[in-house]
C-alpha positions in Angstrom: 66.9 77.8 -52.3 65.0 77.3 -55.4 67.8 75.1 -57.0 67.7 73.0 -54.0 63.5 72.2 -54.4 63.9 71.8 -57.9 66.5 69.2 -57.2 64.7 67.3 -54.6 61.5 67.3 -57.1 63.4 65.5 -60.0 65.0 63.1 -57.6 61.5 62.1 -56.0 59.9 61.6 -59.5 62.8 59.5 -60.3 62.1 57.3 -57.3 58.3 57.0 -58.2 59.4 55.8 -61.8 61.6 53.3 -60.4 59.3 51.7 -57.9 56.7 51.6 -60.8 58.9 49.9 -63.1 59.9 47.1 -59.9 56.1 46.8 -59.8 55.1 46.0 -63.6 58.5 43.5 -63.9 57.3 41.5 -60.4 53.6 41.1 -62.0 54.9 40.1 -65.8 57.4 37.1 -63.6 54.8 35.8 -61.7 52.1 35.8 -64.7 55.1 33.7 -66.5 55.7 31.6 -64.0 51.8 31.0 -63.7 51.6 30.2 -67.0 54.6 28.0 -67.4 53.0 25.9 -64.3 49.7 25.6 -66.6 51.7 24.2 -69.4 53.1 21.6 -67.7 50.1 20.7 -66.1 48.4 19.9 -69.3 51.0 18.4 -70.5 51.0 15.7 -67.9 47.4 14.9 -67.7 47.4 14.4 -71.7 50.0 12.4 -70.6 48.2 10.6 -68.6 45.0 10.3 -70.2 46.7 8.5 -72.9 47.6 5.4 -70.7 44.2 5.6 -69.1 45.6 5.9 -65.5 44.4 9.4 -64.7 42.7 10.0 -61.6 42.0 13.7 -60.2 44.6 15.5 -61.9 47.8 12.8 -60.7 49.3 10.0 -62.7 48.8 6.6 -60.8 52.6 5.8 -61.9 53.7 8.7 -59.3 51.3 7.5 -56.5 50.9 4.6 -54.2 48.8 1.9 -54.3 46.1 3.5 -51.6 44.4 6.4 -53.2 44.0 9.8 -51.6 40.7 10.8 -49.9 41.8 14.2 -48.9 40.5 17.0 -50.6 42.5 19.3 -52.7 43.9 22.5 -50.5 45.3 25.5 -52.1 47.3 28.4 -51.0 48.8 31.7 -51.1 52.7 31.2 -52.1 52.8 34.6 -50.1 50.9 34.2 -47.2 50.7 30.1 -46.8 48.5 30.5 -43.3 45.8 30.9 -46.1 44.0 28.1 -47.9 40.7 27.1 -50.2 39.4 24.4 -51.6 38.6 26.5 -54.6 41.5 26.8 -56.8 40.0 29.8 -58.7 39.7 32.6 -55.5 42.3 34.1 -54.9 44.5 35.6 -51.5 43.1 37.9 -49.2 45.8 39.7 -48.5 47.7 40.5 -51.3 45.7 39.5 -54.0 47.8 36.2 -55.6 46.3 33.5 -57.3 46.6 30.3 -55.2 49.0 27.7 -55.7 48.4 23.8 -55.2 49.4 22.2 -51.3 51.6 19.4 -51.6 50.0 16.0 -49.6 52.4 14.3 -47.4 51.2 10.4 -48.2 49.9 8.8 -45.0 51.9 5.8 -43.5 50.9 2.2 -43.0 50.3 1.5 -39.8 52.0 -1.3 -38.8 49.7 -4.1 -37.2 51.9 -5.6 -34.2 51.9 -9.7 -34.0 49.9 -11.2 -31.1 52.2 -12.3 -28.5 53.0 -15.7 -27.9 51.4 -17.4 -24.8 53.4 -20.3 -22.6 51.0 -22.5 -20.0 51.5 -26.0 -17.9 50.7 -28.8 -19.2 49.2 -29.2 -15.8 47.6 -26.2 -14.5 46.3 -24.5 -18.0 45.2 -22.1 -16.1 48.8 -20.5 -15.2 49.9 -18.5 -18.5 52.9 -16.5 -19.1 55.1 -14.5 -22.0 58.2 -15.7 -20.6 59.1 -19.0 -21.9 61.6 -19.6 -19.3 59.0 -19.0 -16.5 58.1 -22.1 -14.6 54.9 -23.0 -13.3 54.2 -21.7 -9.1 52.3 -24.9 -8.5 54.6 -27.9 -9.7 57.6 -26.1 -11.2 57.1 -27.5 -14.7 58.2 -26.4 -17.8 56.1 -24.4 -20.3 54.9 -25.1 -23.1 53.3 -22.7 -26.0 49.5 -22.3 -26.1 48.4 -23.3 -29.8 46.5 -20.3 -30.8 43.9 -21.9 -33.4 43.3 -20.0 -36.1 39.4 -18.5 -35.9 37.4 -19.9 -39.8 35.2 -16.9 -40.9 31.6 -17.5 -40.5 29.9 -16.9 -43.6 26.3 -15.1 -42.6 23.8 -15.4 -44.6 21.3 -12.4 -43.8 18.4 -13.2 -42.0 14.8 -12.6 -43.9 13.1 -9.9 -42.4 9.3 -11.4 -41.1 6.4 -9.1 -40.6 3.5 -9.8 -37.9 -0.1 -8.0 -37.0 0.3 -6.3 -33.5 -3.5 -8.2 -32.5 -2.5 -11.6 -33.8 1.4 -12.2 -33.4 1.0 -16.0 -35.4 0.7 -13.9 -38.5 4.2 -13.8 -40.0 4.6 -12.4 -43.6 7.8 -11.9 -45.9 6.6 -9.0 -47.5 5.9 -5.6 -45.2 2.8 -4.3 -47.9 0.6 -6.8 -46.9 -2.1 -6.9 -44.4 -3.1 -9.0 -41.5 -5.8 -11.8 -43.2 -7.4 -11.6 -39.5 -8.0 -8.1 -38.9 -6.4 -5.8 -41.9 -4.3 -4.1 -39.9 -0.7 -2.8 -41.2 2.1 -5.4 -40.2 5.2 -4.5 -38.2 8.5 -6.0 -38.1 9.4 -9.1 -35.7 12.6 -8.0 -33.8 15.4 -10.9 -33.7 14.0 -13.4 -30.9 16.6 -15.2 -29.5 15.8 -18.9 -29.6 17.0 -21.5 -27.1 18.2 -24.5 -28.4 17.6 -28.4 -27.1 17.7 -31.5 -29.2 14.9 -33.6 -29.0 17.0 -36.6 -27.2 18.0 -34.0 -24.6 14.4 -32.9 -23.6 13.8 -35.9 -21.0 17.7 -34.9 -19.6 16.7 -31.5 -18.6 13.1 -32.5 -17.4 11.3 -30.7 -20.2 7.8 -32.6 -21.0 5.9 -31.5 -24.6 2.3 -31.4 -25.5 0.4 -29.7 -28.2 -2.2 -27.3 -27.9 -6.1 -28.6 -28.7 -9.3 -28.4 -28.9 -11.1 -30.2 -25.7 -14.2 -30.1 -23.6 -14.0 -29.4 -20.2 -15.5 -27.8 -17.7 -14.9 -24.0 -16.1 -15.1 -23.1 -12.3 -16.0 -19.9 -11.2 -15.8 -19.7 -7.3 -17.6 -16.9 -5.7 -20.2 -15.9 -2.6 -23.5 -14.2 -2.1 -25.8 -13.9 0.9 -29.4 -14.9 1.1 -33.0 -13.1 0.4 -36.7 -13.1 0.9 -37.9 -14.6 -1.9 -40.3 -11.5 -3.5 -43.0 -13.2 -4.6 -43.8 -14.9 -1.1 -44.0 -11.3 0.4 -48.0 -10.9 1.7 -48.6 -7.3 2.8 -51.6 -6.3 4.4 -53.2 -3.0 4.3 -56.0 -1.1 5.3 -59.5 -0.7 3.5 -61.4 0.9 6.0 -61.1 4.2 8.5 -60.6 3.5 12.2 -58.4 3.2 15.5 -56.4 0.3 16.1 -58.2 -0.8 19.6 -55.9 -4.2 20.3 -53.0 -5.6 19.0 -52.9 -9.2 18.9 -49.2 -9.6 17.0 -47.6 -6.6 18.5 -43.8 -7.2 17.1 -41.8 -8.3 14.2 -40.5 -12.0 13.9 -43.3 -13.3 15.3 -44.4 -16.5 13.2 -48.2 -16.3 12.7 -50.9 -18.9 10.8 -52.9 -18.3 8.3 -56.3 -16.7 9.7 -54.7 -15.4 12.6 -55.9 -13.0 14.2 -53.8 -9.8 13.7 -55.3 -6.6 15.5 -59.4 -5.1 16.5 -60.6 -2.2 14.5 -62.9 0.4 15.7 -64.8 1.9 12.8 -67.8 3.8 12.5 -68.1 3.2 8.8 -68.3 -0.9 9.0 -71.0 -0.2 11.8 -73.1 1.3 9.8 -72.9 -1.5 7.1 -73.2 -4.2 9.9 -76.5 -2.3 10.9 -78.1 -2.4 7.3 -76.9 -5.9 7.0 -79.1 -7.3 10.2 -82.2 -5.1 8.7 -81.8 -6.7 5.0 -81.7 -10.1 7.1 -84.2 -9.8 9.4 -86.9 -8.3 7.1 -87.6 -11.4 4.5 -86.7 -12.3 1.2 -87.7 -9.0 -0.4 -84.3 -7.5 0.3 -82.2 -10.6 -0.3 -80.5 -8.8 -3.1 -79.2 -6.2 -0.6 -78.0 -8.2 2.0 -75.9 -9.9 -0.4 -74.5 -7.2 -1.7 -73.4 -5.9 1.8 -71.8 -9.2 2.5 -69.7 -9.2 -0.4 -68.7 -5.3 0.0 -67.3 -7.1 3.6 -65.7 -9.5 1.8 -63.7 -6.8 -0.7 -63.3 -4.3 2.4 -60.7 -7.4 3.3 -62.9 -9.2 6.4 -62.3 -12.9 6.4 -65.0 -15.2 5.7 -64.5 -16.2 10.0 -65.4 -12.9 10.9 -68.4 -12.1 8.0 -70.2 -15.2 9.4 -69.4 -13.9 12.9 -71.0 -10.0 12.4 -74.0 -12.3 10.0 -74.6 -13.9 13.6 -75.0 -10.6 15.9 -78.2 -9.5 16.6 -77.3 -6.1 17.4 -75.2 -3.9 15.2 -71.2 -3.4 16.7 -68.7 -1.1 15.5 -65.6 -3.5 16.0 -64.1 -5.7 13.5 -61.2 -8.3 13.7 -58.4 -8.1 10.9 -57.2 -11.6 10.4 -54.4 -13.1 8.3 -54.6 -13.7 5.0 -51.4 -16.1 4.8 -49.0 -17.8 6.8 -44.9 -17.1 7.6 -42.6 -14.7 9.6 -44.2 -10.7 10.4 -41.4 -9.4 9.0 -42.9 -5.6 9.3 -45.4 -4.1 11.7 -46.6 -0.2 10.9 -49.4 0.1 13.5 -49.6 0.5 17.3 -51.8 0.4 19.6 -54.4 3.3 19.5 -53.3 4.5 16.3 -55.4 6.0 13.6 -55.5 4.2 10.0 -56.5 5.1 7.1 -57.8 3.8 3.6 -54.3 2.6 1.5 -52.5 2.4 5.1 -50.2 -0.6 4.9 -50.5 -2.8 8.9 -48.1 -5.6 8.3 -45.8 -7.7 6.1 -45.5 -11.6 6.4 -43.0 -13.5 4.5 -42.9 -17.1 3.8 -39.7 -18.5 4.5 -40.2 -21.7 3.1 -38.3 -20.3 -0.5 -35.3 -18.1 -0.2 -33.1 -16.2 -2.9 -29.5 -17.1 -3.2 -27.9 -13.8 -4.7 -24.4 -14.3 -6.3 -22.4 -12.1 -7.4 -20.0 -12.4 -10.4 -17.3 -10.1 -12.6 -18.5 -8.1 -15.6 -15.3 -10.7 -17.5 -17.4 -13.5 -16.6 -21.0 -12.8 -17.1 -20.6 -14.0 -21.1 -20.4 -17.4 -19.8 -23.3 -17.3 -17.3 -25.6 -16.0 -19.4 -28.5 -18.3 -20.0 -29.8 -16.8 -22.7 -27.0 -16.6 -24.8 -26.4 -20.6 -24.9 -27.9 -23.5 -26.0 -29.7 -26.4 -24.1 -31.8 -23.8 -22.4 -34.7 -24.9 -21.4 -37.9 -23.0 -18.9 -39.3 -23.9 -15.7 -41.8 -23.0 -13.2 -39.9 -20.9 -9.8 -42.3 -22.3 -8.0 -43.0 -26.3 -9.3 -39.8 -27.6 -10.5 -41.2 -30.0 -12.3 -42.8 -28.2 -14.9 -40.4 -28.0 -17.3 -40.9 -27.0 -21.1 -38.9 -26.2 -24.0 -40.8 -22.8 -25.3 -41.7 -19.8 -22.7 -44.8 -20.2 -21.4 -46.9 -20.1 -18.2 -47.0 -22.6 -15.5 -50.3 -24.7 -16.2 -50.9 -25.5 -12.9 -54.6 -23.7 -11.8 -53.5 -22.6 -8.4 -49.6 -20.8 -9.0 -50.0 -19.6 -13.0 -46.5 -18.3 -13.0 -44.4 -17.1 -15.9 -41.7 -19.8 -16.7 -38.4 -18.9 -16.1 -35.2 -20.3 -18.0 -32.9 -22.4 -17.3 -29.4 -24.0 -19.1 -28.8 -27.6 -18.3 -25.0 -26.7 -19.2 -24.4 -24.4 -16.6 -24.6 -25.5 -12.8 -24.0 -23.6 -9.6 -23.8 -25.4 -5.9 -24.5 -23.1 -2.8 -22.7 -24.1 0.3 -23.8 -23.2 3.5 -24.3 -25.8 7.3 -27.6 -24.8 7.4 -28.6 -26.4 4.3 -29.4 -30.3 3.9 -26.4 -32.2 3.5 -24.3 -28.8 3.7 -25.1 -28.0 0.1 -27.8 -26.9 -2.7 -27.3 -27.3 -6.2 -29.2 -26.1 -8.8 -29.5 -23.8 -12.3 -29.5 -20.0 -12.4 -32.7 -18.4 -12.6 -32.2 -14.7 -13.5 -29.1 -12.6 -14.0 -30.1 -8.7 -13.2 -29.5 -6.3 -15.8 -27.5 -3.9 -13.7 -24.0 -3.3 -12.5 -23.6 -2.6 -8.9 -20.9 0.4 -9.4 -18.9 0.0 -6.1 -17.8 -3.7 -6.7 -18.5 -3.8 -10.6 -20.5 -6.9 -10.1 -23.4 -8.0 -11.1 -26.2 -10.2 -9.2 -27.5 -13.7 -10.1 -30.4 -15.8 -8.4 -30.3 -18.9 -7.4 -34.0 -20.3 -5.9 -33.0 -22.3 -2.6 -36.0 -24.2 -0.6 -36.0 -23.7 3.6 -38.1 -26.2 4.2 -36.9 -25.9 7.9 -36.4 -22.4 8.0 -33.0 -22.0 9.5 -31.5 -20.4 6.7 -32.1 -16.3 7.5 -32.0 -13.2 5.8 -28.8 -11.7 4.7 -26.8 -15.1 5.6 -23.5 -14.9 3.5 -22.8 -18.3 1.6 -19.9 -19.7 -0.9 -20.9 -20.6 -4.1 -19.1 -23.0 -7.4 -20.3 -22.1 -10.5 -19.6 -24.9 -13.2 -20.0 -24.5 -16.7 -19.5 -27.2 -19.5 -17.0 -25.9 -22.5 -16.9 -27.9 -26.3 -13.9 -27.2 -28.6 -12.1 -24.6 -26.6 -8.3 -24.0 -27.8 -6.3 -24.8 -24.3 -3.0 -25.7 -22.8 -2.0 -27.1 -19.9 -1.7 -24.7 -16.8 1.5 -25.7 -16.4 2.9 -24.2 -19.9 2.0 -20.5 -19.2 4.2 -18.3 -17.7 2.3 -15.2 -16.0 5.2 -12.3 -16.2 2.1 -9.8 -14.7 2.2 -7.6 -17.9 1.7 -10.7 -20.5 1.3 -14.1 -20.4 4.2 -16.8 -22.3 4.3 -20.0 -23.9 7.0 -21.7 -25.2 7.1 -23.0 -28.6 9.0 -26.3 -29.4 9.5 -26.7 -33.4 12.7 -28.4 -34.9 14.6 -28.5 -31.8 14.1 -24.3 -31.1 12.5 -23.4 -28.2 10.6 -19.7 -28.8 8.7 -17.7 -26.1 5.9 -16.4 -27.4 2.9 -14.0 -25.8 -0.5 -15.3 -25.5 -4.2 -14.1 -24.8 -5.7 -16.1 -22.2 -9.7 -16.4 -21.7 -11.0 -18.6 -19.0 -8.0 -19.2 -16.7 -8.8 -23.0 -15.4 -10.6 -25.7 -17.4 -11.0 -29.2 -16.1 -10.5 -32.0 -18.2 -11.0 -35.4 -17.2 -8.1 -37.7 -18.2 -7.6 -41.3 -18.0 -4.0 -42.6 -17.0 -2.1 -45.1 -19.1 -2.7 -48.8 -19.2 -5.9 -48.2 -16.7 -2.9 -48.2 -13.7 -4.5 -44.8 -12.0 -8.3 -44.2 -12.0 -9.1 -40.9 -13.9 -8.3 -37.5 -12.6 -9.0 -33.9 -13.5 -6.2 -32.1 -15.0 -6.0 -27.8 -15.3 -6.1 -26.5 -18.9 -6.3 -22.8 -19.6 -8.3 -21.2 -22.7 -5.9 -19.7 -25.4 -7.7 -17.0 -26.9 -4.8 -15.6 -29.6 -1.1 -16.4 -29.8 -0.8 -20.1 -30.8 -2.3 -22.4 -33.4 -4.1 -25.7 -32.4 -1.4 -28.9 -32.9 1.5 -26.5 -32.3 4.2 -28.1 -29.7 4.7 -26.3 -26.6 6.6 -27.3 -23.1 4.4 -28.2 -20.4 6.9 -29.0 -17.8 9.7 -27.8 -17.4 8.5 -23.8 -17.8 10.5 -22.2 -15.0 14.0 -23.6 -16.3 13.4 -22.4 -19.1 12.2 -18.9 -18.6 15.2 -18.6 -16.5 17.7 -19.3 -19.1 16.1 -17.2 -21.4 16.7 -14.4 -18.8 20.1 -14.4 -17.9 20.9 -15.0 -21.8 19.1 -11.6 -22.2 20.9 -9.9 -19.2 24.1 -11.7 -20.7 23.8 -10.1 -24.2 22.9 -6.6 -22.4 26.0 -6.6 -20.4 28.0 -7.5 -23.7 26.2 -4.8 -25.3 27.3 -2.2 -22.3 31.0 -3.7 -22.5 31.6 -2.9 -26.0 30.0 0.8 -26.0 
């Protein structure tokens, strides 16, 4: 038994030496075989270095004309499922230093002729591949289709053009600048795509030219306003004295009364006692003359007419009622006392308007009000509201004794004419007189007054009325009406310069200014003709299409829904 263990124990040591001796022998071949690869290697890239032709570790000579854009791959020789681009790691599995991949060179592809075409001579239309077809309309022969050979256009690249986003005319070459206008940073223009018409063609197509200018016109506002009591021919009456209201002789409102009319009788215990001290001072001599003319004129501030003082002067016994009479003359436009009510000192009785002057108020948008405002323009000049005629060129009061109003101005370049079938003629045209500082906030208006005469007094209170405001312009930038295109989000005119026609987006101020123009050889007798203020976007002389507009923004359209179906087709 022992024999037999010690037997097996030598025979596994042996088997142990063995497999170490098959191990060192398989490491020493492949480290030779390593090295040998190495050798040759250099050799052939000194090789190749010395004619110059070297190019990532591979002779030119061996290669084909196209070089290889793959990267370098290397791999167990072992296990060749794995692969680096480092050449120094080494396998995963087994340890091995990695070996180069071999690259299969890529074929040409082969580019495939285009195929010849036959048509008719006839019916071009008709094509076929078959050049024994015959064409289905007249049974002709074909014929091959010429295929012309297509010239390479030679592009030269487009400079790049800078503008301000506030003033698009600026154009600049270089993108560090800044807009001379406003400073602003510039942006790039994007590729506009011109239209193209020679200049012979323009009259073919209907397309009419004129340049942008500087003219003098006139502006028309058009807008409506109802009528007003003129303020300052408002005569309330109110109460002095203490008493009941005993008889009412105007006992409702839109009565018309004269002046010295007799308005209501007073009962008051307080004027009876001066009216008794007034016969004593008179009847007792010239001793108390000083009195009795002081009681007369406390009557005459108490607000007793001069009618009813010499009245109570001519009693001979004292009375305790007193007539309140009219101090002007219109329409009782309020009544605040009855009959048998009690008054008071401050109390007010009545109101009576004059309807002879009324108050046109207008009303006009906030985008407007620059161009109405008198005091902001020259050739303005001050009047009297109530005496026309005064006119002066400084501020001043009217110097008439009796109205001693503050003058009011006026601008002789601005003109507004009310129209209404109750007026003369069916119309009233004057200046504006005021313009009210305020904004009304649920129409974002504002109110301008217009003084109108009612000489017959038909026109009332609160009567609405349509009113043309007309305002002279000098040296506004314009254009024809007729060259802008409203889009709704911004306003075009087309450019015409050497034979290009480019859209370009304007700023537009007052939309219509007349111009008065005088037709060729004196044929037509003048006639007014619509402009519309340029604010920004074009240069005065430019060229731009006035007729013709609508053709053309149409075929710059379906050019731009043409290029966008291209674009679509292509992605």
């Amino acid at each position: 038994m022992k024999k037999l263990i010690g037997k097996a124990i030598n025979n596994y040591w042996w088997l142990l030496v063995c497999g170490f001796v098959l191990l060192f022998m398989k490491i020493v071949f492949v480290a030779a075989d390593e090295h040998q690869h190495q050798h040759k290697s250099h050799r052939h890239k000194n090789k190749c270095l010395k004619t110059e032709k070297h190019q990532e570790g591979k002779c030119l000579s061996s290669i084909t004309s196209e070089p290889l854009t793959a990267k370098q791959l290397y791999t167990c020789p072992m296990h060749p499922e794995f692969q680096s681009e480092n050449k120094d790691d080494r396998c995963s599995k087994c340890g091995m230093k990695l070996v180069p991949v071999k690259l299969k060179p890529q074929p040409k592809k082969e580019t495939t002729p285009k195929k010849q075409l036959y048509t008719c001579p006839m019916h071009p239309e008709f094509q076929s591949e078959n050049k024994d077809d015959r064409c289905p309309k007249c049974g002709m022969k074909l014929v091959p289709v010429k295929l012309k050979p297509q010239p390479k256009k030679e592009t030269t690249p487009k400079k790049q053009l800078y503008t301000c986003s506030m003033h698009p005319e600026v154009r600049l070459e270089n993108k560090d600048d800044k807009c001379p206008i406003c400073g602003m940073n510039l942006i790039p223009i994007k590729d506009e795509k011109e239209l193209q018409i020679p200049q012979e063609k323009l009259d073919l197509y209907g397309i009419k030219l004129s340049k942008a200018e500087k003219i003098d016109g006139i502006k028309t506002i058009v807008t409506v306003g109802n009528f007003e009591y003129d303020e300052r021919n408002i005569c309330e009456i109110t109460s002095k004295i203490k008493g009941w209201v005993k008889k009412l002789y105007m006992n409702f409102e839109g009565a018309y009364i004269q002046k010295h009319h007799k308005l209501a009788l007073i009962y008051s215990p307080e004027l009876g006692r001066l009216h008794t001290e007034l016969i004593f001072y008179r009847d007792t001599g010239k001793e108390y003359e000083k009195n009795y003319k002081n009681i007369i004129e406390h009557f005459n501030h108490l607000g007793l007419s001069k009618k009813e003082i010499n009245r109570l002067n001519r009693l001979k016994k004292p009375t305790y009622y007193f007539w309140i009479d009219s101090p002007c003359e219109g329409i009782i436009t309020k009544k605040y006392i009855f009959n048998d009510s009690y008054i008071n000192e401050g109390d007010r009785l009545y109101e009576i308007n004059s309807l002879k002057n009324m108050w046109f108020m207008g009303k006009i948008f906030e985008s407007d009000i620059e161009l109405l405002h008198i005091l902001a323009k020259e050739n303005t000049l001050y009047r009297c509201p109530m005496h026309h005629n005064v006119i002066s060129k400084v501020y001043g009061i009217c110097p008439i004794h009796s109205c001693h109003m503050p003058l009011v101005p006026f601008n002789t370049d601005i003109t507004i004419t009310i129209n209404h079938p109750l007026l003369e003629g069916g119309e009233y045209s004057d200046y504006v007189e005021l313009i009210y500082p305020q904004v009304e906030e649920e129409t974002r208006t504002i109110k301008f007054r217009v003084n109108v005469p009612n000489k017959r007094l038909l026109i009332k209170k609160g009567a609405f009325a349509n009113a043309t405001i007309k305002i002279r312009l000098k040296n506004v930038l314009a254009v024809p009406e007729t060259a802008i295109v409203f889009t709704g989000d911004s306003d075009l005119v087309f450019v015409y310069k050497d034979g290009k026609i480019i859209p370009r987006n304007v700023k537009i101020g007052g939309k219509y200014i007349e111009k008065s123009v005088v037709a060729e050889k004196n044929l037509l007798a003048p006639f007014n003709v619509r402009y519309v203020e340029i604010l920004s976007g074009i240069k005065e002389g430019e060229e731009i299409i006035s007729s013709g507009t609508f053709l053309i923004d149409a075929e710059s359209q379906l050019r731009k829904i043409v290029a966008e179906m291209g674009s679509e087709h292509k992605h």
